[in-house]
C-alpha positions as CSV (number, residue, x, y, z in Angstrom):
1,X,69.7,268.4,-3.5
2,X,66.9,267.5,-6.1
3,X,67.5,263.8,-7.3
4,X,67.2,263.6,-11.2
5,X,64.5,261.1,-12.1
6,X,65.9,257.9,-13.3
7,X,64.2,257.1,-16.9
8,X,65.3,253.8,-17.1
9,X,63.8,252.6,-14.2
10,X,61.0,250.7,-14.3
11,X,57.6,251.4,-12.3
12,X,57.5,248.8,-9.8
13,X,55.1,245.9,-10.9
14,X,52.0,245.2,-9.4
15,X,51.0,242.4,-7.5
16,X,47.4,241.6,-8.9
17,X,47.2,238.7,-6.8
18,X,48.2,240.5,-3.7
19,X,46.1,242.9,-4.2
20,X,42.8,241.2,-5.5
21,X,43.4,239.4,-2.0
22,X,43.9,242.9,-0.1
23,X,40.3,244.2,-1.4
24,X,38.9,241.1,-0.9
25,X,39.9,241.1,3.1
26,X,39.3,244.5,3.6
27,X,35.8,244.5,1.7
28,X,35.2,241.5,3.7
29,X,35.4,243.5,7.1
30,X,33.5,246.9,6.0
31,X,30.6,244.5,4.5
32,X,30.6,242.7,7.8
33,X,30.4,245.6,9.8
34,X,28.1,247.5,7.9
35,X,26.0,245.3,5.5
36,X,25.7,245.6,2.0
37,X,23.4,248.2,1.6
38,X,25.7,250.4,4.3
39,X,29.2,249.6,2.8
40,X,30.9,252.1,0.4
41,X,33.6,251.8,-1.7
42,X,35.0,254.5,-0.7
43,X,35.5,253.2,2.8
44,X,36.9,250.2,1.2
45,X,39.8,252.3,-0.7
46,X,40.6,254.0,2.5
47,X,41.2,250.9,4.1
48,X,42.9,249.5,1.3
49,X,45.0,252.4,0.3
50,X,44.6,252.2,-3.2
51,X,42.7,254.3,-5.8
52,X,38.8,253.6,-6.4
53,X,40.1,253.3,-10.0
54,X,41.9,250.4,-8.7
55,X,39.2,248.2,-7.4
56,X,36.9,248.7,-10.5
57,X,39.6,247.5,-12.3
58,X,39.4,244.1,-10.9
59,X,35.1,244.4,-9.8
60,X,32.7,245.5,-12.1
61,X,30.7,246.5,-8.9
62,X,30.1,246.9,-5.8
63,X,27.5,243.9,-5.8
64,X,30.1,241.8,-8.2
65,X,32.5,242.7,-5.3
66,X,30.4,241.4,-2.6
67,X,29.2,238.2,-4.7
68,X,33.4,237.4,-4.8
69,X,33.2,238.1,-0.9
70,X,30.8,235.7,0.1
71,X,32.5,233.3,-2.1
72,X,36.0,233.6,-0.6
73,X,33.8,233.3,2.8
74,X,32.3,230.0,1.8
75,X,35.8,228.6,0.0
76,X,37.4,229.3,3.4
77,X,34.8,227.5,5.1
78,X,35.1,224.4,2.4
79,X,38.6,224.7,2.7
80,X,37.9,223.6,6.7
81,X,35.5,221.2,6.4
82,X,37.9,219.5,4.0
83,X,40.5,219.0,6.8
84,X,38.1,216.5,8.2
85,X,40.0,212.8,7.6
86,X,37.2,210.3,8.0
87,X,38.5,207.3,10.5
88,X,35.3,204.8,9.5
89,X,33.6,205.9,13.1
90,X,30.7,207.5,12.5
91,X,30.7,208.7,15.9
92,X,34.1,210.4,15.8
93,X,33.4,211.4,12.6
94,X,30.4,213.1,13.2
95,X,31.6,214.9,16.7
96,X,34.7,215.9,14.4
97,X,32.9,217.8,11.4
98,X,30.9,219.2,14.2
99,X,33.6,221.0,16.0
100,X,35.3,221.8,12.7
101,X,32.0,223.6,11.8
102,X,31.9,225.6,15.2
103,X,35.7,226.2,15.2
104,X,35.3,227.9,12.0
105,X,32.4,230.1,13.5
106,X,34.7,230.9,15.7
107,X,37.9,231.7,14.1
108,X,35.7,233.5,11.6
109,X,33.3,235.9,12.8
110,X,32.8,238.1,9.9
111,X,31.6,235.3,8.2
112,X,28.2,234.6,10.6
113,X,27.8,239.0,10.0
114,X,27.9,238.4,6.3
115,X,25.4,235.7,6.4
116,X,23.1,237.8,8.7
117,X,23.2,240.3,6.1
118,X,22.5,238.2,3.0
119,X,19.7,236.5,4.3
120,X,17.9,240.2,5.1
121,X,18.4,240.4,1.0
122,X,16.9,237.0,0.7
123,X,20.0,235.8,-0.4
124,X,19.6,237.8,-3.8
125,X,23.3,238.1,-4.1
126,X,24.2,234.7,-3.3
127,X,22.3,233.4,-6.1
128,X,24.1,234.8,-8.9
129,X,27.5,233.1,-7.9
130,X,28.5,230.1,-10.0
131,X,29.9,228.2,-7.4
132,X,28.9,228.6,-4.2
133,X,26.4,226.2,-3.9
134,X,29.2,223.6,-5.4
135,X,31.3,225.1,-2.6
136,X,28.6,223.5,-0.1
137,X,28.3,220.4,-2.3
138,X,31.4,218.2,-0.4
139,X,29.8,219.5,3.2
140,X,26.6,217.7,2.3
141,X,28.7,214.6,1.0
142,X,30.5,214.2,4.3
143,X,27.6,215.4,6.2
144,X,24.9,212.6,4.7
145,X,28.0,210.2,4.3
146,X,28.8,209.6,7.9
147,X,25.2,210.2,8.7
148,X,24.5,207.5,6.6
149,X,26.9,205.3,8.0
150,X,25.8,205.8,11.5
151,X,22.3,204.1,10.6
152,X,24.1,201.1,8.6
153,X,26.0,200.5,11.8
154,X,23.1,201.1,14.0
155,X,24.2,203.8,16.2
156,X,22.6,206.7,15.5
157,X,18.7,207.1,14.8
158,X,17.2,206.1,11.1
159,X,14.8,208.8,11.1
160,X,17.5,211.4,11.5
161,X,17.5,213.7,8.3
162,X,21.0,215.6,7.0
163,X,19.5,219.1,6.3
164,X,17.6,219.0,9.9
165,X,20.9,218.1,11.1
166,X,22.9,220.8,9.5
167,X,20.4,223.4,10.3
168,X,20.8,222.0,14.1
169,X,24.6,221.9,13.6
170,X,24.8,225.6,12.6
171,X,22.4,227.0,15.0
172,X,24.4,225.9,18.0
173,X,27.7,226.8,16.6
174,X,26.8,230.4,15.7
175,X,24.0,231.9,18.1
176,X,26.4,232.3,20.9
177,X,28.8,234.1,18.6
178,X,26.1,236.5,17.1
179,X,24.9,236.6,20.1
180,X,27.5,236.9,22.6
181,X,27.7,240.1,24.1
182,X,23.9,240.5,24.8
183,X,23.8,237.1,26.5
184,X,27.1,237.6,27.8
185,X,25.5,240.5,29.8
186,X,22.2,239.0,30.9
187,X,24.0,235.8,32.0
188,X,26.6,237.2,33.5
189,X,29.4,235.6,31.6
190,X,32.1,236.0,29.2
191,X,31.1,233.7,26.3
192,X,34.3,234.8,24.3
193,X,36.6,233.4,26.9
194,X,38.7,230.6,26.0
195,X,37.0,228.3,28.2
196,X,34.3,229.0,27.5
197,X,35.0,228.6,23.5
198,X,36.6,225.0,24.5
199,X,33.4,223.8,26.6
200,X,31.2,225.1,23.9
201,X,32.8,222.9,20.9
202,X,32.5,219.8,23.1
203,X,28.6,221.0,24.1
204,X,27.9,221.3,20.6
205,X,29.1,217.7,20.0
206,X,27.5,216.1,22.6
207,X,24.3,217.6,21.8
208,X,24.0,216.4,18.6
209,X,25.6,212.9,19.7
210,X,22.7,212.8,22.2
211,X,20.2,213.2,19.5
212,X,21.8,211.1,16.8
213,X,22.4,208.4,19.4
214,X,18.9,208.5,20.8
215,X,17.4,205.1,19.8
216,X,14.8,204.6,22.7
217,X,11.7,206.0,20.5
218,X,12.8,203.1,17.7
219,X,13.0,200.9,20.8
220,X,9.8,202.2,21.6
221,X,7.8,201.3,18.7
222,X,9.1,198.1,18.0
């Protein structure tokens, strides 16, 4: 038996929220996988279920669509970094907003992909966001805060610079993640065991403790 339409109901409302959030995730993963250049929108509406309609309703373009990625990428990274509650130890501190850093590498691996991909276009897209670099502006805070704080109380080294240290900071946290399955193979080791994932966050601390709290060439020259 044929049911008779119903014309007062109501079509069922949409969720814009919802499902600005739902593109956002799932363009997340086909940029990811297959870069920028690689990714269609079509892929994206498949994964999505929606109608390609839809998502130029809420992205001009694809590139305006990727911008929004990367920024939802670097807002979830803020939003971790933020989570760091400073005790007045630079030491603890420091190894803390060091294994946050990593942990987020870690939980978020799409995130290292993107990057790989944007810096093979130079960052290009990057640079038309309005508030990325803002995004990275309480990292740098925290990062030359405790850094800072560390010299004032003498325990870590005065020549030590913030951006050196970042740049050490990420490199450790993310080439075994990007990484991983090559050396995992030539080493003959599962880098993406939990174990392993536990002793590298406390490796990554200690090695930049070791450096920070290297004093002997000061002791040297004086």
């Amino acid at each position: 038996m044929t049911q008779t339409p119903d014309p007062e109901r109501k079509p069922k409302p949409r969720n814009a929220v919802a499902t600005r959030d739902k593109i956002l995730k799932m363009a997340s993963r086909e940029f990811a996988a297959h870069g920028f250049e690689g990714t269609r929108i079509d892929a994206i509406v498949a994964r999505c279920k929606i109608s390609k309609n839809l998502i130029y309703h809420y992205f001009d373009s694809k590139e305006a669509l990727f911008i929004e990625v990367m920024e939802h990428a670097y807002g979830a990274m803020r939003e971790r970094q933020s989570e760091l509650h400073r005790s007045g130890d630079p030491v603890q501190d420091m190894r803390d907003l060091v294994e946050k850093t990593v942990q987020h590498f870690i939980d978020q691996p799409d995130f290292l992909q993107l990057l790989a991909n944007e810096n093979l276009h130079k960052a290009k897209h990057i640079r038309k966001s309005k508030v990325i670099s803002e995004m990275f502006n309480p990292l740098r805070k925290a990062l030359s805060e405790i850094l800072e704080d560390g010299k004032t109380q003498g325990v870590f080294r005065q020549d030590a610079d913030w951006v050196d240290l970042y740049v050490s900071i990420s490199g450790i946290g993310s080439y075994f993640l990007t990484n991983r399955y090559t050396l995992s193979y030539v080493l003959g080791v599962d880098l993406g065991s939990a174990d392993r994932l536990k002793a590298r966050l406390k490796h990554a601390s200690d090695v930049v403790m070791s450096y920070l709290c290297d004093r002997r060439h000061e002791l040297a020259a004086g």
